[in-house]
N, C-alpha and C positions, 0 to 999 in steps of 0.2 A: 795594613788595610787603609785604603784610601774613603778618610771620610768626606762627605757635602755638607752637615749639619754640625754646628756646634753648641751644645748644650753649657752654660755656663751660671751654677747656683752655689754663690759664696753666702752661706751666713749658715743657720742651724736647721734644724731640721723641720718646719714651720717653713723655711725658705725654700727646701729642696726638696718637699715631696709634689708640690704645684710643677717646680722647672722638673722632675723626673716624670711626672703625669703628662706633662706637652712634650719629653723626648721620648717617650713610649707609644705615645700616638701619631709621632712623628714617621716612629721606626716603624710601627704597623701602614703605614702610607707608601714607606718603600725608600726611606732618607737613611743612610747611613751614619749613623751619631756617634759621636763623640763625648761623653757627660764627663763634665769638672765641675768639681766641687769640695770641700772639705774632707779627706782622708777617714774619721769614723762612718762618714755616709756612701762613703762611694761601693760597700757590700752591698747596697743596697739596687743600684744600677746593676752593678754585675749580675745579681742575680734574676735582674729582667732582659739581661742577654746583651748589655748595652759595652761598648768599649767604653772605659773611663783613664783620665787621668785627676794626678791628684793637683786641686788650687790651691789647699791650705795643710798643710801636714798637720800630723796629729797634736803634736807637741805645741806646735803653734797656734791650734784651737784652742788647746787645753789653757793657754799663758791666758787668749782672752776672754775666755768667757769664764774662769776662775778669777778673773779680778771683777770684784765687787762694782768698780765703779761702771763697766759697763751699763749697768740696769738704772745709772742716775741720770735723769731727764738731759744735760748739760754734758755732764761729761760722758755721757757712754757714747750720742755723737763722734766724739772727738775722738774718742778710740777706737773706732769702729774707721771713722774716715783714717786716720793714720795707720790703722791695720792694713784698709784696702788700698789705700795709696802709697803710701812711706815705702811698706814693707815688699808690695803685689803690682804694683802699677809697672814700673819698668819689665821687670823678668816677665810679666805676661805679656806685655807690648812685643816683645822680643819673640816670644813664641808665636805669637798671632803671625809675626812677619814671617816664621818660615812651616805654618801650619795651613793658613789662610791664603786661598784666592780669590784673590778679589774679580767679583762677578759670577763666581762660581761655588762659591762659600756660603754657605747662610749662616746668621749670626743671632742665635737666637738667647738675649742674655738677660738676669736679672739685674735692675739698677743699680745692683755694685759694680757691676762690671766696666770701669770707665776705661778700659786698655778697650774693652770691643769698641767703644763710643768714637774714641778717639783714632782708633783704625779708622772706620766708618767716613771721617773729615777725612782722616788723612788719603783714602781710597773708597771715593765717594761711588764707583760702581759694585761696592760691597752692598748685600741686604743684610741691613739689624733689624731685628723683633727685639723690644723691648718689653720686659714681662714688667708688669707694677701690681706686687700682691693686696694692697691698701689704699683704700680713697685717699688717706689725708694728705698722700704727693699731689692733687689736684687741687687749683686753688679756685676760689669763689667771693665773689663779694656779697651775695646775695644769702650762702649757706656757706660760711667758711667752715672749713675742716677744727677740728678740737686737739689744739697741739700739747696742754698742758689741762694742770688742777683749777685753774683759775675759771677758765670758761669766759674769758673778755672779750674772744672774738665777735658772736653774736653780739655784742652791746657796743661793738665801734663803727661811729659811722665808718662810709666808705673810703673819705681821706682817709683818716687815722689807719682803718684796712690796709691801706694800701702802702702808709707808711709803716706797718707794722710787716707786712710782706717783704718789701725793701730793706726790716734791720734784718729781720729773718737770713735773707739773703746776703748782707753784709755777714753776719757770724758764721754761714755756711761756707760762704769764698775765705773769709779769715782762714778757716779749718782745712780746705781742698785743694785751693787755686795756685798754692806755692808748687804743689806735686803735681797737676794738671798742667798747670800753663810753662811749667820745664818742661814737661816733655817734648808738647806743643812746638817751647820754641826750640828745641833739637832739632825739630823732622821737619822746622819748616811750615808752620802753623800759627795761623793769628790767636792771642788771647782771647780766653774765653772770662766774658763778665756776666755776673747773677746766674751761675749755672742751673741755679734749683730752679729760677725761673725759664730760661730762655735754651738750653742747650741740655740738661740732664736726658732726656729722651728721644730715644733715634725719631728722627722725620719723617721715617720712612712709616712706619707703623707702631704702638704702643699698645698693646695689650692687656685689657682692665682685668683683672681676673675678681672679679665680683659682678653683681647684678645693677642694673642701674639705679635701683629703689635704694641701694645700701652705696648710691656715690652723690658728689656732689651734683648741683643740676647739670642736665644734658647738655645745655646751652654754653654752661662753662665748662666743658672740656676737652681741651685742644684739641683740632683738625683731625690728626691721626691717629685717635684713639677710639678703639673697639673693646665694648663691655661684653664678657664672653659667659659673664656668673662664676660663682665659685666653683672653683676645680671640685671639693668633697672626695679629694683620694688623699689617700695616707699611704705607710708602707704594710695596710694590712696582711696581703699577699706575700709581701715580699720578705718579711721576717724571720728569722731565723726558728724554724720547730719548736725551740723552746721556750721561746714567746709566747707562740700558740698554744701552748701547757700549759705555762703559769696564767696566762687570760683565762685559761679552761677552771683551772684548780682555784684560782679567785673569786671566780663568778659563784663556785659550786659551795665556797664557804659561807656565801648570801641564801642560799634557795632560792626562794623567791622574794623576799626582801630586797627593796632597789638601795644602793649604796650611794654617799655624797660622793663624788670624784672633786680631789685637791690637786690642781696641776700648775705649778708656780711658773713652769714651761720647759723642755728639753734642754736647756742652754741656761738654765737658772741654778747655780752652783753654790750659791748661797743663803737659801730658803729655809734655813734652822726655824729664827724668827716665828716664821708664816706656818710651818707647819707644825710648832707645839700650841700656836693659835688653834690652828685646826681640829687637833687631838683633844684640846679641852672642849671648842666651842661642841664636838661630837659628842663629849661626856653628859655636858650637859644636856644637848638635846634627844640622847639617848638612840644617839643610828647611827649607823656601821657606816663606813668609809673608805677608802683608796687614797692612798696619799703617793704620788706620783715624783719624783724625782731624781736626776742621773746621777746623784751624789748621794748613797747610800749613808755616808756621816750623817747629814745633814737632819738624817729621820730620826726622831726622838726613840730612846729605848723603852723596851718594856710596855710595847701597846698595849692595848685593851684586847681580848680575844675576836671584837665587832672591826677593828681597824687593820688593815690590810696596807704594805708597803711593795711597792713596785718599782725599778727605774724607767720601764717604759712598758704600755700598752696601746696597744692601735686603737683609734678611736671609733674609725668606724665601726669596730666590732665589741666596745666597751661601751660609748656611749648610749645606746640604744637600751641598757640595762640600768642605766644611773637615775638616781633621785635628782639630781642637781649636781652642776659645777662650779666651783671655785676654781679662778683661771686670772693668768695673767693682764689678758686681753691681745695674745696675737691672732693673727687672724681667720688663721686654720682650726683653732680651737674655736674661736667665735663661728665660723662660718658653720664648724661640723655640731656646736651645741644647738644652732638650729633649725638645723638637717635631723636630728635625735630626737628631736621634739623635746630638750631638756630645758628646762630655766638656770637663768647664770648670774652669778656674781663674780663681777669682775675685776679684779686688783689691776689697775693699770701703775707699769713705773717708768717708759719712757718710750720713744720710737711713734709709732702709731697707734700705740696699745689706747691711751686716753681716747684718739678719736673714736674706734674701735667700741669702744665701752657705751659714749655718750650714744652711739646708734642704735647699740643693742638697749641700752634703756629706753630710747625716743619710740622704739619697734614695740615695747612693751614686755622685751623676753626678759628680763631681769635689772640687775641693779645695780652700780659701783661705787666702789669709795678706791682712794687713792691706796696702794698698799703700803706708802707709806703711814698709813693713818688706823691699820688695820687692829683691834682689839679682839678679846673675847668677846666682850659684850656687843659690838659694834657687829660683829661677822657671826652673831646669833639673831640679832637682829634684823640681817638681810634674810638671812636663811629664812626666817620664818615666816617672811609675806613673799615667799616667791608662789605660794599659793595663789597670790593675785595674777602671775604671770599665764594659768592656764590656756585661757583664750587665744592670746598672742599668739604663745609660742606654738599652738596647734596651726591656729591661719598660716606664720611662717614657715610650718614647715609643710603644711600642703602646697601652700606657693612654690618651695623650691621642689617637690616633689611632682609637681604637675612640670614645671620647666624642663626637669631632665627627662618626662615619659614623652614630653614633644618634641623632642629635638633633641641630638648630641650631647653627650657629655659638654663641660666647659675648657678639657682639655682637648679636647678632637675639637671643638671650634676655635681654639688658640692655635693650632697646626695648621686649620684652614686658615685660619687670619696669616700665617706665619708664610704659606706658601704661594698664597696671593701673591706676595709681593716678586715672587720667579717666574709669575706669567710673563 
């Protein structure tokens, strides 16, 4: 089968149900796709009817998102860039050149994807759509983005800013630009300098997948970027039968009683910790629970009969039942707790997760502490004033609730953005 569109979501499943929502609405448009991505998610495509190949085998998930250090502010970077470069970068360059036509190809990828990028230079009548699932890739002097626990941004003037932007970008070229600017110079290609700044996102188009209220200002963000709001799809649908039971027989162990949902994130393999926190901070507050995680070790034995364990549930059809969540801070979880109308406490421990957090606080829908800092006491403490969140989290989610009954989903207007560019 000869495809036109290439669908391309490397990282966990927070990454892939946004790029599966824009190649689904791609495919109802009349695009013939192609979805790659990670080999546990690609059931997933398949069974929205979509041709897939695999970008990351299983084995090869499984090595990194089972090492612990991914989830550290510093080093989970670094392994994440030498996964998607070291290991992904050439062999996919390679495939791009005998998969891809150039001018006749659409390249619709998420910002791992730097073999699309790099096509893109190399065969400049190629169209990329760049998907960016998070603000804090946008930089700002005015509202900078929250990359860490510190919170220093706000409180530097604008040199300092600017040179704190510049180390930013020194430690990211440290980590990329050996595996980048090889390839580069193979095929015949000038180096590339400060990619985070000046080169990470195709020119052609950039695709905000959030709301402009939840980015930085207007005014700061490059040329070819379009705010489409949050996607809000999961793999409800798409789940396998017996997903949709155990959702069913979970809910039905509550009644009517709303449960806390504990979601350390899909790709969190090491959440022991976090989740005997959870299991007491529940004892004491005396309410039932869901503790969510793909590493069944990780769940403490011998729960309470009120606490319920899962490896995964769709959100959009869980959330809407929940007292509150406890959550990483990726985005899809942030974006769908206030689509729910649920209050959230957020554990952020590295990536975007911290910026993420600081928003949904500044919104009013909840509260965060670092999850490196997380206690009993501390994570009973949050719990208890999310009563203040009421107000908020109701405005926010009639906002997002009035946005989708006016207009398209946010993935049907990523596909329009995405096909723009073949007129």
């Amino acid at each position: 089968m000869q495809h036109d569109t290439i669908v391309t979501a490397p990282g966990s499943l927070g990454d892939v149900n946004p790029m599966l929502g824009i190649a689904r609405s791609l495919q109802a448009r009349g695009r013939r796709i192609l979805f790659l991505a990670a080999e546990p998610y690609l059931h997933l495509a398949e069974r929205a009817g979509l041709q897939t190949r695999v970008l990351t085998t299983r084995s090869e998930f499984d090595v990194l998102v089972k090492n612990p250090n991914v989830w550290h502010p510093r080093k989970g970077p670094k392994l994440l860039l030498d996964k998607m470069l070291g290991d992904s970068l050439n062999p996919h360059y390679e495939w791009l050149l005998q998969s891809c036509v150039p001018g006749e190809t659409l390249l619709v990828s998420h910002l791992l994807d730097f073999a699309g990028r790099i096509f893109r230079d190399r065969y400049p009548n190629t169209k990329l759509a760049t998907v960016v699932l998070a603000p804090v890739m946008f930089r700002s002097l005015t509202s900078p983005p929250r990359v860490s626990s510190l919170g220093i941004e706000h409180r530097l003037p604008r040199g300092m800013l600017r040179a704190a932007y510049w180390l930013a970008d020194r430690f990211i070229d440290s980590l990329a630009l050996k595996h980048i600017n090889g390839l580069r110079k193979r095929i015949g290609l000038e180096p590339v300098r400060r990619m985070l700044d000046q080169w990470w996102m195709s020119p052609d188009v950039a695709i905000a997948m959030f709301p402009e209220w939840f980015s930085v200002p207007a005014i700061d963000l490059p040329r070819q970027v379009t705010c489409v709001g949050f996607p809000l799809t999961d793999s409800g649908t798409l789940v396998a039968p017996k997903v949709t039971e155990q959702l069913q027989r979970t809910l039905a162990t509550f009644g009517n009683e709303r449960p806390l949902v504990f979601a350390p994130g899909s790709a969190h393999y090491s959440a022991r910790a976090f989740l005997t926190v959870a299991v007491e901070a529940c004892r004491r507050l005396k309410l039932p629970a869901i503790l969510l995680s793909p590493n069944a070790e990780e769940v403490p034995r011998d729960l309470p009969a009120n606490i319920v364990a899962a490896e995964y549930l769709p959100f959009s059809k869980l959330l809407p039942h929940a007292r509150a969540v406890v959550h990483h801070g990726g985005i899809g979880t942030t974006s769908q707790c206030m689509a729910a109308n649920v209050p959230q406490v957020v554990l952020p421990m590295a990536f975007d997760q911290f910026d993420n957090a600081d928003r949904v606080e500044k919104l009013g829908c909840g509260s965060w502490m670092p999850m490196s800092r997380v206690t009993v006491d501390s994570l009973v403490r949050h719990l208890s004033l999310l009563s203040q969140t009421a107000i908020s989290t109701q405005q926010i989610a009639s906002r997002l609730t009035s946005a989708t009954a006016e207009s398209s989903d946010a993935c049907d207007r990523a596909a329009a953005a995405c096909l723009q560019q073949l007129a």
